[in-house]
C-alpha positions as CSV (number, residue, x, y, z in Angstrom):
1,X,143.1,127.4,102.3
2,X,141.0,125.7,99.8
3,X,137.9,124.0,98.7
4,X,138.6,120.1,99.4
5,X,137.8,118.7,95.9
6,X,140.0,121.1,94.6
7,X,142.7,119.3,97.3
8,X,141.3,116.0,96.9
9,X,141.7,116.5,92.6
10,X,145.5,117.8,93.6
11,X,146.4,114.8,95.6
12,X,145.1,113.3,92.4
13,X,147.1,114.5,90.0
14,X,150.4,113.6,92.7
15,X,149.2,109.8,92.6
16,X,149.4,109.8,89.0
17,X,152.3,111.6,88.6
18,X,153.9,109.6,91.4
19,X,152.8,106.3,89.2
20,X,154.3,107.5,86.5
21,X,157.9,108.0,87.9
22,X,157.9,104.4,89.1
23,X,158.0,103.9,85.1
24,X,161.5,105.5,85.0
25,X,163.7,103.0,84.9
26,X,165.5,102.2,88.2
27,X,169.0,100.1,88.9
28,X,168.9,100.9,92.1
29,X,166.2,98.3,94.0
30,X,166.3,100.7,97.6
31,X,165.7,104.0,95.4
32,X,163.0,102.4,93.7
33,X,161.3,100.5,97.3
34,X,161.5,104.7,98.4
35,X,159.5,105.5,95.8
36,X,157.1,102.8,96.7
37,X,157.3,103.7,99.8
38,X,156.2,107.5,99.4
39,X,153.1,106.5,97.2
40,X,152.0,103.5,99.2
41,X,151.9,106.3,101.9
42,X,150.0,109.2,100.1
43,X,147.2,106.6,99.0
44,X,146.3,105.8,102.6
45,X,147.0,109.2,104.1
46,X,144.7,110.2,101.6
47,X,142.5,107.4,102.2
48,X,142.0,108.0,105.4
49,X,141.6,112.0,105.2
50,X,138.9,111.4,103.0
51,X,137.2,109.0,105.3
52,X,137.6,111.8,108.0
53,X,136.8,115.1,106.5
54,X,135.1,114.5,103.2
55,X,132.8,111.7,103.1
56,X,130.8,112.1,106.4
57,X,130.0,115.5,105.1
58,X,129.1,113.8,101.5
59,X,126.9,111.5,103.3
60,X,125.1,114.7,104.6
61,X,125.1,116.8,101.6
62,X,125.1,114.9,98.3
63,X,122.5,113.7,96.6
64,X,124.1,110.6,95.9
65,X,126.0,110.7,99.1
66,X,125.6,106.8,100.3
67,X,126.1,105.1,97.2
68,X,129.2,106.8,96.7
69,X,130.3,107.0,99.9
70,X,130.1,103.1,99.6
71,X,131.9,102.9,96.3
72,X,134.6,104.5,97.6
73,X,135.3,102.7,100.8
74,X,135.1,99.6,98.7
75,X,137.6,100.9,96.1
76,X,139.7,102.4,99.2
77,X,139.8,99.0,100.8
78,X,140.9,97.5,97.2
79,X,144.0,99.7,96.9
80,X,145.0,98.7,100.3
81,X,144.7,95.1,99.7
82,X,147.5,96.0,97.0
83,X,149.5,97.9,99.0
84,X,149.8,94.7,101.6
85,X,150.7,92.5,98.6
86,X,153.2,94.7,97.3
87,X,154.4,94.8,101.0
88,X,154.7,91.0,100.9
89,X,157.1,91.3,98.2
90,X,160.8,92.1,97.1
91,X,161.1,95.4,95.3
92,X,161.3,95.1,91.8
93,X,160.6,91.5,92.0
94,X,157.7,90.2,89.7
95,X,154.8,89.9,92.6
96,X,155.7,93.3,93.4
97,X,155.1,94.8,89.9
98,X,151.9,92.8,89.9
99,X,151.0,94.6,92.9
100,X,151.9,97.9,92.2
101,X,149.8,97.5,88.6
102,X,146.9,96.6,90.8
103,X,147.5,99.5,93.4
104,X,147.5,101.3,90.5
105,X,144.2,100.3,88.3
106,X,142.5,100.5,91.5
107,X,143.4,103.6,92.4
108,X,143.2,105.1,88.6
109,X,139.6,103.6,88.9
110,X,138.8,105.0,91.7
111,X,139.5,108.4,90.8
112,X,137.8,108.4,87.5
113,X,135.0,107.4,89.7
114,X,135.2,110.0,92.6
115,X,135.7,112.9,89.9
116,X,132.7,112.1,87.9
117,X,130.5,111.4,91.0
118,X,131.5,112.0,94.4
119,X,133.4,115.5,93.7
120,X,130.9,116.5,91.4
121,X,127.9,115.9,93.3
122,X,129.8,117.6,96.5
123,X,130.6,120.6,94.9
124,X,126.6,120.7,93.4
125,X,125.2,120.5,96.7
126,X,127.2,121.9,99.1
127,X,128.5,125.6,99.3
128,X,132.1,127.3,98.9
129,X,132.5,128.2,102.3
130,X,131.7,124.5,103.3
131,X,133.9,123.2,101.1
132,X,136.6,126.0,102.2
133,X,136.0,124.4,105.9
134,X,136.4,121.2,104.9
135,X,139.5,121.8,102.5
136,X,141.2,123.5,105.6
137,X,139.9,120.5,107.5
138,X,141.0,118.2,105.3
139,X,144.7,119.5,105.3
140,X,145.2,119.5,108.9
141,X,144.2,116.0,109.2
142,X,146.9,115.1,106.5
143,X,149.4,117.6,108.5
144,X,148.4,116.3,111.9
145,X,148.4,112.6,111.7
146,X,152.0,111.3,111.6
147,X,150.1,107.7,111.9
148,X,147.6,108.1,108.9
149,X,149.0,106.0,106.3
150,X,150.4,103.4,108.2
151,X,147.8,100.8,109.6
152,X,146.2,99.8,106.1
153,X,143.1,98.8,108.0
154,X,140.1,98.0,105.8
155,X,136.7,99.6,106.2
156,X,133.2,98.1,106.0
157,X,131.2,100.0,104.2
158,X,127.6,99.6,105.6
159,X,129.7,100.2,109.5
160,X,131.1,103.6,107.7
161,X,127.7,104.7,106.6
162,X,126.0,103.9,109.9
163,X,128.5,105.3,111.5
164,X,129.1,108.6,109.7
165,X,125.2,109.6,109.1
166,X,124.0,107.8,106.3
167,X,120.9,105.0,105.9
């Protein structure tokens, strides 16, 4: 199937490619809301596959497991905060773009950020046939949810922790 930060880096490289396209120039304000559409919903599908598969097990198994846990929830909550104000405005208009740019620092943030800690600490500390599990784990969710992606419900971090093992 796959170890899950190799997924989690390919998802990755689709949100930046996917940014990039919105670049193209588009006349056509409904092909461009689409294309809107599609990334708003791979941010919080992926979002909220990490928040099932990947960071509970973090929490468990990284050495830096809560701190990053709680970065990450935090920068996860941020891009959806964009994603609602982008949603509050017309495609294309000028609140949207400003939206979309913040979706976009956010999320390019937080990637720098889970690549050089989270991923790298998981794959230290945990082995390939866990991360296997989880990668398998980690695509079902994303296969298996219609409904991940579309509630854009913010997390508290310290709850998550609590919650998941951590503290």
């Amino acid at each position: 199937m796959g170890d899950i930060t190799s997924l989690i880096l390919d998802d990755h490289d689709t949100m930046r490619r996917a940014f990039a396209e919105l670049d193209e120039p588009e006349p056509d304000l409904g092909a461009l809301a689409d294309r809107w559409a599609s990334l708003a919903q791979l941010l919080e599908v992926h979002a909220d596959a990490e928040e099932a598969v990947f960071y509970p097990r973090l929490l468990r198994r990284g050495a830096h497991g809560e701190e990053e846990t709680t970065d990450a929830i935090s920068d996860h909550n941020k891009i959806r905060e964009a994603i609602r104000a982008a949603g509050a405005e017309a495609a294309g208009s000028d609140g949207w773009w400003h939206a979309v740019h913040d979706a976009r620092k956010e999320n390019s943030d937080h990637m720098a950020e889970e690549e050089r800690g989270a991923l790298a600490d998981f794959r230290q500390h945990a082995d390939p046939s866990v991360r296997d599990e989880l990668g398998e784990a980690f695509l079902a969710f994303k296969r298996d949810r219609p409904d991940a992606g579309s509630a854009l419900v913010d997390k508290d971090p310290d709850r998550y922790i609590a919650e998941h093992g951590g503290g």
